[in-house]
KOLVO-77257 format. One record per atom (N, C-alpha, C, O): y, z, x. Coordinates in steps of 0.05 Angstrom, whole numbers, plus 5000, padded with zeros to 4 digits. Atoms other than C-alpha are relative to their C-alpha. Example, Ala and Ser with C-alpha at 12.3 -4.5 7.8 and 13.67 -1.06 7.14 Angstrom:
BEGIN
497650005018 491051565246 502450005018 502450135039 497649994984 497951435273 502250144985 504450184995 
This chain:
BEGIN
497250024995 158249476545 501550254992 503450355003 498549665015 160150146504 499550165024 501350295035 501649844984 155750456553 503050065031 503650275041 498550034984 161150276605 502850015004 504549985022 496049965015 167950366566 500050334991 502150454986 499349725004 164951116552 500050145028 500850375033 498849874964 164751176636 501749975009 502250125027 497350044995 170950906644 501850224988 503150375002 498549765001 174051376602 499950245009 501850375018 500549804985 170651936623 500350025034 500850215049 497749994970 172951786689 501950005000 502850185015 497549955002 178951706674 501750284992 503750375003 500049665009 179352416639 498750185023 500050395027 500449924974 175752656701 502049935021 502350105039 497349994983 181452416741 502750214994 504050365008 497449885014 186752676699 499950365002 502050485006 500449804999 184053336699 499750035033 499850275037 500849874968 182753376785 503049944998 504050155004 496549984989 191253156789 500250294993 500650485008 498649845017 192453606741 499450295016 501150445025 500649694981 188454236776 501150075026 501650285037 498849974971 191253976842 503150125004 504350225022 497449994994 197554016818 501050344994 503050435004 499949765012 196854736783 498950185029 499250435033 500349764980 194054936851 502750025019 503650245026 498149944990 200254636889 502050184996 503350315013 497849865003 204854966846 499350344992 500350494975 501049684996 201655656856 500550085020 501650305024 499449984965 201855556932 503350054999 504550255008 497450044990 208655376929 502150215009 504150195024 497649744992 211856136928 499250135024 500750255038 500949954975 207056266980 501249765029 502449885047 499650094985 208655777027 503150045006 503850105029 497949894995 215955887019 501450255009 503750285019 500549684992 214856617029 500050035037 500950195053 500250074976 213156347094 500649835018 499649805041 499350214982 216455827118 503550034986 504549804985 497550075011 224155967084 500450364997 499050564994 499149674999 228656577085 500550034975 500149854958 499349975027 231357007025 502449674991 502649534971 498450205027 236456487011 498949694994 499849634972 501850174999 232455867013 497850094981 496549914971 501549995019 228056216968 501950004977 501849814962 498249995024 233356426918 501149744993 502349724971 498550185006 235755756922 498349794987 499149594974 502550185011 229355426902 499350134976 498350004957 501349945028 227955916848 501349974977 500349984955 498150025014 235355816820 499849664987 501049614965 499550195005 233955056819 496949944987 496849774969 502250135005 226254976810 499050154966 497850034948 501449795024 224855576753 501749864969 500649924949 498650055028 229155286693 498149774998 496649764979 501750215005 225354646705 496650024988 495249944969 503049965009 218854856704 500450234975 498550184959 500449825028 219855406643 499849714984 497849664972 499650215023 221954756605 497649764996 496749634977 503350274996 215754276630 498250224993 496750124976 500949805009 212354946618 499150014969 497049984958 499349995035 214255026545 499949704991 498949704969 500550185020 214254266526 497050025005 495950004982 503150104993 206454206555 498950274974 497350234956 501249845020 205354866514 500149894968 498249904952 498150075029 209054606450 497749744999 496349774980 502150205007 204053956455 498150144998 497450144974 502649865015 197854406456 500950054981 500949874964 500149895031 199654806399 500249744970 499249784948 498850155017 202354176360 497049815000 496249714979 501950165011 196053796375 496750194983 495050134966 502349815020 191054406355 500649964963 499149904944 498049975032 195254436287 499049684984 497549644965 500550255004 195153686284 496449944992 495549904969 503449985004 186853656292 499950154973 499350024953 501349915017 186154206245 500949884976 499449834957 500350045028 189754006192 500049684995 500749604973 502550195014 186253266199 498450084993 498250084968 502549865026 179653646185 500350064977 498749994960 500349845028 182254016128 501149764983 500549784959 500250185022 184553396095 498849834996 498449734974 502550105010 179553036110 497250094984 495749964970 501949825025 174753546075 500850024979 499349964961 498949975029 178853666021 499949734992 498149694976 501050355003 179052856015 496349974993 495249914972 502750055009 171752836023 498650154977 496850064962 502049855031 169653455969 500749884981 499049824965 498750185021 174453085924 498949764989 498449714965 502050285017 170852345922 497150134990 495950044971 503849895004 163452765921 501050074976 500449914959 499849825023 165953205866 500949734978 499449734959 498050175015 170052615828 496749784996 496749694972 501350275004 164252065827 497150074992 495549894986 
């Protein structure tokens, strides 16, 4: 039964990661395709409305990495420091 709740998740994390690339490819395309299918102002008008958005989905997605690296490490380090502490103490 574990056997089958650790393929589920890993599918599930294998999903999350193919949106996720799909979506990092759409929004790569996207200046290209506008490049090509929309004049200067139609572009300017997309970059005036779409670029503040994405800096900010940008910066919070960054702000969670850094906050969960930080987070991890300093579980380890208190959990080590926790654990030399009962070894040493008993």
């Amino acid at each position: 039964m574990s056997a089958s709740t650790n393929s589920n998740a890993s599918n599930r994390r294998g999903g999350r990661r193919s949106r996720a690339y799909r979506a990092l490819a759409a929004l790569a395309a996207a200046p290209l395709l506008l490049n090509l299918q929309c004049g200067d102002e139609a572009t300017r008008a997309f970059k005036q409305a779409a670029f503040p958005q994405l800096e900010a989905g940008l910066k919070a997605a960054l702000d969670g990495l850094v906050t969960g690296v930080f987070t991890i490490n300093s579980d380890s380090s208190t959990n080590s420091a926790s654990t030399s502490t009962n070894s040493s103490g008993g």
